[in-house]
C-alpha positions in Angstrom: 12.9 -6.9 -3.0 15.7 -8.4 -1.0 17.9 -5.4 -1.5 14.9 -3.3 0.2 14.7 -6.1 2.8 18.3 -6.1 3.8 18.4 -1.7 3.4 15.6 -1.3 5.9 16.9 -4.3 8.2 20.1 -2.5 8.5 18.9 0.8 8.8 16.0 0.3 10.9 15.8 -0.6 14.8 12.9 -3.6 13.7 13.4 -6.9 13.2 14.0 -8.7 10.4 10.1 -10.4 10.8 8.8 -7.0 10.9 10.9 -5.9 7.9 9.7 -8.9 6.5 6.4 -8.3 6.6 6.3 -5.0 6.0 7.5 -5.3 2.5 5.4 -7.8 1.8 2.4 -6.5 2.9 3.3 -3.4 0.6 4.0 -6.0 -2.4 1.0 -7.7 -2.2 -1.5 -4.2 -1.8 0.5 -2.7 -4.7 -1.4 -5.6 -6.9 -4.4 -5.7 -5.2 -4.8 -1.7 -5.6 -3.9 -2.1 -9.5 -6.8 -4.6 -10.0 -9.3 -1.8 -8.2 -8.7 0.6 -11.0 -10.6 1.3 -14.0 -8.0 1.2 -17.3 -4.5 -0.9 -17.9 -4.4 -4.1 -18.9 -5.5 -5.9 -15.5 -2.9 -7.3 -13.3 -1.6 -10.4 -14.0 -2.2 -12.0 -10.5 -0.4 -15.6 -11.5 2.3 -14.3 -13.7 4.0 -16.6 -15.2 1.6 -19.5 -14.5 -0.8 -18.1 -16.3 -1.2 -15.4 -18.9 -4.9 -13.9 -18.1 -5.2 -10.9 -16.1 -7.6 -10.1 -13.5 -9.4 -6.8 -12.2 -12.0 -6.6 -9.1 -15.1 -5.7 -9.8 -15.3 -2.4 -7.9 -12.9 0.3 -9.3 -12.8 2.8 -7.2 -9.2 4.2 -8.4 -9.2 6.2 -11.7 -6.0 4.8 -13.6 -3.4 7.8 -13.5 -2.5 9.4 -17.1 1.3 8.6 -17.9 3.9 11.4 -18.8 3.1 14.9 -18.5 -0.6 14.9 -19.0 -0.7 13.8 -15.3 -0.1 17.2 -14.4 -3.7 18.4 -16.0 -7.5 18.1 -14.8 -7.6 14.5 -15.2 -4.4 14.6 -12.6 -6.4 16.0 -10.3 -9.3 13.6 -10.3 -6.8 10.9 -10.1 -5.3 12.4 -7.1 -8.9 12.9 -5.5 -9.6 9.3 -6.1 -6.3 8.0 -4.6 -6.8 10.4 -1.7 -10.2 9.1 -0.9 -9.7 5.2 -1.6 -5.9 4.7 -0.7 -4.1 7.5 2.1 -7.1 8.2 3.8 -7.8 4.7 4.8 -4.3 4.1 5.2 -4.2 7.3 7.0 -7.0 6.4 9.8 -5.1 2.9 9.8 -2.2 4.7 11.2 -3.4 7.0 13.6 -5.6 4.1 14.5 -2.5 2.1 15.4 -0.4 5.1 17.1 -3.4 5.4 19.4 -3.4 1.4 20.0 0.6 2.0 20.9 0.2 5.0 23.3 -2.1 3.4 24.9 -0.6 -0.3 25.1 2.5 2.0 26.7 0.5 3.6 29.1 -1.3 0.6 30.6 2.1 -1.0 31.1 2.6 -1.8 34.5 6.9 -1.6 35.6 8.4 -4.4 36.7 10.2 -4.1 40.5 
């Protein structure tokens, strides 16, 4: 995580707060969107406090054959169901907050 955190800080024009946050935001919804699918083990949410493991109770996300069986039918309904409860949400997000920008940008008023 800090490697990633000091990569996209150097490579990137934000700064390092927004870095920051960015990869944490992503590190905390990869564990929240593990615990909203139905197979594995459950995520371990207080790892190493505690050994139990935790799921939600909605599981929207089919959990993703491993190896070379994810290229099959059962792929495909696991793509379907990360398509519908992961990118397009994150997808409407986005476009939600480009719009939000331009017009933030376009409102600005320049200073004399």
């Amino acid at each position: 995580m800090a490697l990633a955190f000091r990569i996209v800080s150097k490579v990137g024009r934000e700064r390092p707060w927004t870095t920051f946050l960015f990869l944490s935001f992503a590190t905390i919804s990869h564990g929240l969107l593990d615990a909203l699918t139905n197979g594995g083990l459950g995520v371990g949410f207080f790892a190493p406090f505690s050994g139990r493991r935790y799921f939600f109770p909605a599981d929207w996300i089919e959990v993703s054959p491993i190896g070379a069986s994810f290229f099959s039918a059962r792929g495909l309904v696991v793509l379907k169901s990360e398509l519908l409860a992961v990118w397009l949400p994150c997808a409407l997000v986005a476009v939600l907050g480009f719009a939000l920008r331009l017009q933030a940008r376009s409102v600005r008023i320049p200073e004399e």
